[in-house]
Structure formats: structure tokens, C-alpha cells
C-alpha positions in Angstrom: 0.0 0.0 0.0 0.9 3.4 -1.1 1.4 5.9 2.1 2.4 9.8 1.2 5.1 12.3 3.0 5.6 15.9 2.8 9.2 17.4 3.8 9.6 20.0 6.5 12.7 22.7 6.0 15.5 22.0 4.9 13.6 21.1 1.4 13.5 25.2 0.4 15.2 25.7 -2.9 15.1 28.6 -4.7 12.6 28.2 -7.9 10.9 25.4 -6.4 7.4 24.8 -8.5 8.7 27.1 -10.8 8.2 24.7 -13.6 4.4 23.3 -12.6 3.8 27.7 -12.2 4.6 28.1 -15.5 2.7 25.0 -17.0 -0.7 25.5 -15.3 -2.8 28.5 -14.8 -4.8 26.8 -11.8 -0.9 26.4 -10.2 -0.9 30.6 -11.0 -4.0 31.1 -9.5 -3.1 29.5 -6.2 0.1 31.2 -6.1 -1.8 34.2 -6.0 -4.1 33.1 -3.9 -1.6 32.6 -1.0 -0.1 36.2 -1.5 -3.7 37.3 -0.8 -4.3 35.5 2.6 -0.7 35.7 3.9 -0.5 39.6 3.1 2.7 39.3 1.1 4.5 38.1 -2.6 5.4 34.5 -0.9 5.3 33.4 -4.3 8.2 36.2 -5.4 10.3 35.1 -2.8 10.1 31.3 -4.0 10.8 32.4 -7.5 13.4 35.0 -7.4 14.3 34.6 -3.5 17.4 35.9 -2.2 17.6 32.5 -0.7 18.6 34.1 2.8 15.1 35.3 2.9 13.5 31.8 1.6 16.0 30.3 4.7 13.5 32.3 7.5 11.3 30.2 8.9 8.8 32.6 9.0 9.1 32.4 5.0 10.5 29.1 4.6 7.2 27.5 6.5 4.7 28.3 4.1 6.5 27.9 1.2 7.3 24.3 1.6 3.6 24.3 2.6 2.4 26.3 -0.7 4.6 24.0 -3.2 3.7 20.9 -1.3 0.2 21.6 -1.3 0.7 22.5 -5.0 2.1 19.6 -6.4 -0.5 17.0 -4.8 -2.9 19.7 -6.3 -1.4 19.3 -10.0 -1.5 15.0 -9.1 -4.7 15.0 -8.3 -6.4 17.4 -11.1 -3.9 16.1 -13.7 -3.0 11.8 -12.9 -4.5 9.0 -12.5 -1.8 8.6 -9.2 -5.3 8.5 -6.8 -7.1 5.8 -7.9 -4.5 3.9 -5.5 -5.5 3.2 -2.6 -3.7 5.4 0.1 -2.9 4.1 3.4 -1.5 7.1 5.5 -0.1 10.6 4.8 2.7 12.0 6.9 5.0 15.3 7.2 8.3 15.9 8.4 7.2 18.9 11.1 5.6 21.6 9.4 5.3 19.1 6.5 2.4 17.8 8.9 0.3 20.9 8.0 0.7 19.6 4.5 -0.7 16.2 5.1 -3.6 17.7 7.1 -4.5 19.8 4.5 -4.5 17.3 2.1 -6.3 14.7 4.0 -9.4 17.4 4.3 -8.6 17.6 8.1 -7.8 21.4 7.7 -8.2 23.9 4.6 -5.1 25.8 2.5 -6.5 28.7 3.8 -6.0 27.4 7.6 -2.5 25.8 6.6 -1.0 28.7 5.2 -2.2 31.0 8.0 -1.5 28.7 10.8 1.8 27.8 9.5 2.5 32.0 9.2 2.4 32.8 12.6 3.6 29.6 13.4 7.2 30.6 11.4 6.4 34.2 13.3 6.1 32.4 16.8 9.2 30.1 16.2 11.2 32.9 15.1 10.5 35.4 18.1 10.8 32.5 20.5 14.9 33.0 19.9 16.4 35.9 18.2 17.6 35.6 15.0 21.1 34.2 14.8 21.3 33.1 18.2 19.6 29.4 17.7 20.1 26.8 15.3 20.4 23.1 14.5 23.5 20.4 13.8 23.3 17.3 11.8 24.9 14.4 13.2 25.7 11.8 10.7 26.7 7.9 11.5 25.7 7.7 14.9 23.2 6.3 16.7 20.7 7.9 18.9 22.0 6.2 22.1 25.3 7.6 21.7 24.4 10.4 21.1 22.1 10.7 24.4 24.8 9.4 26.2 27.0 12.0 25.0 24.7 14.7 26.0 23.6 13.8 29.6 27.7 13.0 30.0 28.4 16.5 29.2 25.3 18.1 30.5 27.4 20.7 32.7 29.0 22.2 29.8 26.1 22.8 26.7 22.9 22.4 26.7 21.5 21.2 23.3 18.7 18.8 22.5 17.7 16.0 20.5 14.8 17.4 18.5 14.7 15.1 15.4 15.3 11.3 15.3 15.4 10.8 10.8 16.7 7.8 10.3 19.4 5.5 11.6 22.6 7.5 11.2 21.1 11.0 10.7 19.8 12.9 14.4 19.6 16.6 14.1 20.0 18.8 17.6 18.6 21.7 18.4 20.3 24.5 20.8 22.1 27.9 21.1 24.4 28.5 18.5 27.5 28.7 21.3 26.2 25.5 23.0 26.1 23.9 19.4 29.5 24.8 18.4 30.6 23.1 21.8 28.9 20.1 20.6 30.2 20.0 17.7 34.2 20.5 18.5 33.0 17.4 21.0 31.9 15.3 18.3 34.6 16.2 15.9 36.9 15.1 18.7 35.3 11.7 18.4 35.5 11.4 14.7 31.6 12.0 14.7 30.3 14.1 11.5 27.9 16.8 12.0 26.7 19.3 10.2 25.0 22.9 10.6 21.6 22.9 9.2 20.2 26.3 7.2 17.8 27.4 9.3 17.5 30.2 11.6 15.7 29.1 14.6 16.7 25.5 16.8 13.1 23.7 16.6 11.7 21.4 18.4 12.9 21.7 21.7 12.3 23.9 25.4 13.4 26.6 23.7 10.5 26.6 21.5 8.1 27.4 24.3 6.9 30.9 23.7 5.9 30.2 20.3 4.2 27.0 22.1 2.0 29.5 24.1 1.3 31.5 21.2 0.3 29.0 19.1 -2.2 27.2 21.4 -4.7 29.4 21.4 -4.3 29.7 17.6 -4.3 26.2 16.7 -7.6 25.4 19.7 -9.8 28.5 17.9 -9.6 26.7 14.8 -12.2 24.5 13.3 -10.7 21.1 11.8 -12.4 18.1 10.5 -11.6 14.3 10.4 -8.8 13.4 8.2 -10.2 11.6 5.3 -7.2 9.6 5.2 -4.7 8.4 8.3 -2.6 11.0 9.1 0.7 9.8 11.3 1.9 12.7 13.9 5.2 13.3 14.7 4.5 13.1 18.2 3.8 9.7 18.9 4.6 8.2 15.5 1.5 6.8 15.4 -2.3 7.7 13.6 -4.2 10.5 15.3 -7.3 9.1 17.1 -9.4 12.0 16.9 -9.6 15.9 16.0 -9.1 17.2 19.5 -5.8 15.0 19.4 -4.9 16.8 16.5 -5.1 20.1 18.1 -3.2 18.8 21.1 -0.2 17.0 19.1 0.0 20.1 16.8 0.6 22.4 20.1 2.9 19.9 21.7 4.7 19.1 18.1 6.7 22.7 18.5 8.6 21.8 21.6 8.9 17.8 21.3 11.4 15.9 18.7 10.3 15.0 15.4 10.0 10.8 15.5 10.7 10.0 11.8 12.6 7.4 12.0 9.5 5.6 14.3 6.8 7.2 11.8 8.3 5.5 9.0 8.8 2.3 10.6 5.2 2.2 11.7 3.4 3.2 8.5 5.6 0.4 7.3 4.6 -2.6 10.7 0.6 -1.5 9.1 0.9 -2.2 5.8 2.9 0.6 3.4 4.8 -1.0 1.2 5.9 2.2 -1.1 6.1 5.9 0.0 5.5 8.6 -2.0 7.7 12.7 -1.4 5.4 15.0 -2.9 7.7 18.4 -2.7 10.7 20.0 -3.2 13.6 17.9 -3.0 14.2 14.4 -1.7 15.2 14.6 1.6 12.5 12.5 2.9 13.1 9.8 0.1 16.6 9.3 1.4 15.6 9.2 5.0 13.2 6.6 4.3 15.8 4.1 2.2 18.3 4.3 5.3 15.1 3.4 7.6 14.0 0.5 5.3 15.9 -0.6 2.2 12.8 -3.0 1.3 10.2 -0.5 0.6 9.7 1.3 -2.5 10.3 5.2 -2.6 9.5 7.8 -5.0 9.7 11.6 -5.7 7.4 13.7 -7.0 8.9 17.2 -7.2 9.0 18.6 -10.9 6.6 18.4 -13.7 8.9 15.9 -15.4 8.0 13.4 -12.6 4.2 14.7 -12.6 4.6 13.7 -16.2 6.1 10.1 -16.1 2.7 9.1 -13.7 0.4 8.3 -16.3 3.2 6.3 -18.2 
């Protein structure tokens, strides 16, 4: 069974949808929509950038969101892709808001607006250039804890996503992280610093948690018309007002991918689908599970090749 994922950041890339924008008009139109309800040219910023600006979250967030939401748009009106069956849809954090919208749980309209002054909220938690986030490549998360709670008197960073066996990105102060890292290069551990201006999913998070619960609980969302995995738990939501809770809990709390995957996987998926830019999710998912069938659906050349 077929199960769909939508990438968080990381994924921004300057031009991204370019190519499905200039195909269809109905792609147009709901570029132009989204510069009406967000009160700005999102759609000039993910054509012409700079890419510094796409790299805010406060901009990054709904343009992932806008040219995922796109792209299963453009599948859906223009393939055949949906007369499979479709066992779960997933996201990689704000890629969540992606699946929600496209499961009918919530509409673009809510997406892009919740996901705005959720990028707001995660920015103002931590001024800009003081946070970030490391990739740490070929370890495993045990280590990695153990390393951490070891040195706990000198930095204070934080697990905040768990991708895939050998990839676990941490979240901190950019002086704690730079401790970190000199630690882990001292044990011949690679890491990496991530492009993004805020460290997500941690304590640090917590203002933007306050701000965004009574946002998220004054909205109206419906039942998912398809089961949608939370990053939480790893596991389906049970209900609407679980939703709302996981959502407000998902800014603070580490992204479980590596457990998502591997459940969707336990119940049945035997091929996932990326549906946005890049294929960041694609590669997670071959490391979790070299068995399952993965594919990529970013550009109109692989919209294209569907129906073949």
C-alpha cells in the first residue's frame, strides 16, 4: 500500500514549483491566492528569492507548505496517481500541516495562515542568529544521548529530530552547538549545521508554544479523510481534538521520523511517495528501510512520467 510524506525545511530551494507555475494556470492562481491571505509576494520570494530570505522560517514554513500543497494539487487534477488506494499521509514537522491539508482535516486557507504565525512564533521565540540546528551523521541515537547527559554541565543542546538510523539533528544555542560539535569532531563524529534560523523542536520553543495554542484550539478542523501519522507519537491521530493537542505539543517535542516510518511500514505501506521539493524524505526513508519502494514527485517531469 501506497502511504504519502511531505518534507519540512530543509527542502527550500530557490525556484521550487517554478516549472508546474509556469505550465498550469490553476498552479498561478493558487500562487496568487496565498499572497492574498498571507498579506505578502510568498510566491516572489520562492521564485526570485534571495535565498537568505526563503531560509527564514517565517518564509520558509509556508512555502514548503504552498509548493507541497501545489504539487498533490497538480497529481490530483492532472493523474490517474489516486485511484490507488492510500494508506497514511505523513510530514516531516511543518510538512504535517501539508498532510492535514491534504487529508481534508484542515483547509489551504487554515495551513498557510496557521503555518504564518507559526514561522512568526518560532522565530520570536529566539532571536535571530542566536539558535540553530546540527546534523549528526553515523551515529546512533544512544550515543548520542549518552554523549549529552555526559556532558550536561557544559552545553545544553537537545535531540529534536530522530530521521533515520545514522542522521539525528540537535537543536540549541548556537554557542552550545558549536561546543557540541568541536566534542563530536573530537570523536570522529560528523555533523553538520543545518540552514535554518531558529533550533526547533525543543524547550526553547516554548513561547511560540504558548502562542500557538490558542491559535491552533480556535480553529475548526475536521476528520482526516485519510490516516494521518503525527510526529509526536509516530503513530495515527485518534481524533480531532488529538490533533489540536499534538500540533501544540509538536513545536517543543522531537520530530520521531525514523518511528513514523517504521510504523506506517509494521501496518501495511509497502511504497512511500515525497510530494515536494527535493528528496530529503526519500533518502531518509531508504536508510530506515531498504525494502520499501520510494519515489519523488517534485517537478513536472515526474508529474509527467505518472500516467506512463
Amino acid at each position: 500500500m501506497i502511504s504519502i510524506v511531505f518534507p519540512g525545511q530543509g527542502s527550500q530551494k530557490l525556484g521550487m514549483g517554478y516549472d508546474l507555475y509556469n505550465k498550469y494556470e490553476f498552479v498561478k492562481k493558487i500562487f496568487k491566492k496565498a499572497d492574498e491571505i498571507i498579506g505578502y509576494k510568498l510566491s516572489d520570494i520562492i521564485l526570485n528569492g534571495p535565498q537568505e530570505k526563503l531560509n527564514q522560517t517565517i518564509y520558509t514554513q509556508p512555502a514548503i507548505y504552498l509548493v507541497g500543497y501545489t504539487i498533490y494539487e497538480v497529481l490530483k487534477n492532472e493523474t490517474n496517481f489516486f485511484d490507488n488506494k492510500i494508506k497514511y499521509f505523513a510530514g516531516h514537522s511543518l510538512g504535517e500541516y501539508t498532510a492535514l491539508t491534504s487529508s481534508n482535516s484542515i483547509t489551504f486557507e487554515q495551513g498557510l495562515i496557521l503555518l504564518k504565525n507559526r514561522g512568526e512564533a518560532m522565530q520570536s521565540a529566539v532571536p535571530l542568529g542566536e539558535g540553530g540546528m546540527l546534523a549528526v551523521l553515523g551515529a546512533d541515537i544512544n550515543e548520542i544521548k549518552i554523549i549529552l547527559e555526559e556532558n550536561s554541565n557544559k552545553f545544553k543542546c537537545y535531540i529534536a529530530n530522530d530521521n533515520s538510523k545514522g542522521q539525528i539533528i540537535l537543536s540549541g544555542k548556537i554557542k552550545e552547538l558549536n561546543k557540541f560539535s568541536e566534542l563530536l569532531k573530537e570523536k570522529k563524529i560528523k555533523n553538520v549545521k543545518l540552514p535554518v534560523s531558529a533550533p526547533f523542536h525543543c524547550e526553547l520553543m516554548r513561547d511560540a508554544t504558548l502562542k500557538m495554542e490558542k491559535i491552533i484550539n480556535d480553529q475548526t478542523f475536521n476528520d482526516p479523510a485519510f490516516e494521518v501519522v503525527s510526529n509526536v507519537t509516530s503513530e495515527q491521530y485518534k481524533n480531532i481534538d488529538e490533533i489540536k493537542q499534538l500540533l501544540i505539543k509538536q513545536i517543543e517535542s522531537p520530530v520521531r521520523w525514523r518511528e513514523s516510518i517504521e510504523y506506517m511500514i509494521l501496518n501495511g505501506t509497502d511504497t512511500f511517495v515525497e510530494i515536494g521539493p527535493g528528496k530529503v524524505l526519500s533518502g531518509l526513508i531508504k536508510r530506515i528501510n531498504k525494502e520499501v519502494k520510494v519515489l519523488n514527485i517534485d517537478t513536472l517531469e515526474d508529474i509527467q512520467g505518472i500516467n506512463k
